[in-house]
Residue, then its C-alpha position, 0 to 999 in steps of 0.5 A: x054374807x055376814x051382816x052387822x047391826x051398828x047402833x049409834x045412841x043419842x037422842x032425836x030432835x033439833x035441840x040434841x043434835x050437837x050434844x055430847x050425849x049424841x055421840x053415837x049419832x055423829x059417829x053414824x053420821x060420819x060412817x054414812x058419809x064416808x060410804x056415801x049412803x043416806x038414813x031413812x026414817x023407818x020402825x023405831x029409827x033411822x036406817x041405811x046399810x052399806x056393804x065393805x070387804x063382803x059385809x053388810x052394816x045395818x046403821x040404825x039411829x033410834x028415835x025412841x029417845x036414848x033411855x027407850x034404845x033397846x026396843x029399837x035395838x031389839x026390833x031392827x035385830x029380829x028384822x036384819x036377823x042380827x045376832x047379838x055377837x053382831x051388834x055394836x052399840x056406839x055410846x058416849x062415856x063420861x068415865x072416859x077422857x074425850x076422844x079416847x076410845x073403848x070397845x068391850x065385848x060385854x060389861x055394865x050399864x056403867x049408870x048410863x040409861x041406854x045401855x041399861x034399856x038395851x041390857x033389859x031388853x036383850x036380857x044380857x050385858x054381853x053385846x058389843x059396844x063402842x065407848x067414846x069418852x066424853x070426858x068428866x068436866x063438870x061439877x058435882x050434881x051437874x052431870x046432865x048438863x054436861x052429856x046434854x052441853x054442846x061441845x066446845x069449839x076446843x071439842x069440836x075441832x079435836x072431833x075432826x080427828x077422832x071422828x074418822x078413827x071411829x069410822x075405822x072402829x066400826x068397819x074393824x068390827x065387822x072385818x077383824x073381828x071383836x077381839x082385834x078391834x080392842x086390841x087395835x083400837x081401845x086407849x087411842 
């Protein structure tokens, strides 16, 4: 049986829950819900696994911050006996427009401190990951504000939407394959 590792970044704690840094969480979340599966508190993260179409997904949300990521990324990797082709890490992107989704099969940190853990960690920037665009509206010198700002109402109900599309991404990535999840997916 195929088993997949999916990583949803964000950071831990009440104060972050509803940020846009926090993305990856919320999409987890969504996937959970939508499968009808529950996290637990385990090693470096919150876990659940579900299975669809004769695959397994591992869903881990770590709690060791967002820039500590990929030692829980490379743990629950060791543990599930993932490889890294099975690996998806769901982040979010401020050089994307909200909602808009990229996945690629490698590339760089893009100045984002999770990806740039998990590529030391792993010693590589070929693994899989899901981009969600948060979009870049904010003023100069205020980017962390921004990727630690709510979302606005206007977001939040456009996120209704796109949050089940995301859910679609991820199983797409387990059942078609890299290669046609961007095919089908990246731009919408």
């Amino acid at each position: 049986m195929k088993k997949y590792l999916i990583v949803g970044l964000g950071n831990i704690g009440e104060k972050y829950q509803n940020t846009r840094h926090n993305i990856g969480f919320k999409i987890l979340d969504e996937v959970a819900k939508e499968y009808n599966v529950s996290f637990e508190t385990d090693k470096l993260g919150d876990v659940t696994s579900f299975r669809f179409k004769g695959r397994t997904f591992v869903l881990l949300k770590p709690s060791t911050f967002m820039n500590l990521s990929g030692k829980a990324v490379k743990y629950w990797m060791q543990k599930e006996k993932i490889s890294v082709d099975n690996l998806l890490i769901v982040t979010d992107d401020l050089n994307i427009d909200f909602g808009t989704i990229r996945v690629k099969a490698k590339g760089s940190d893009g100045g984002h401190n999770g990806l740039k853990d998990i590529q030391e960690k792993l010693t590589t920037n070929k693994y899989p990951r899901f981009r969600f665009g948060v979009g870049s509206n904010y003023s100069k010198g205020r980017q962390v504000d921004y990727v630690l700002g709510e979302w606005t109402s206007d977001e939040e109900s456009q996120l209704i939407e796109r949050l089940p599309k995301s859910v679609e991404v991820i199983t797409s990535f387990g059942t078609a394959g890299l290669a046609n999840t961007m095919n089908n997916f990246n731009g919408k």
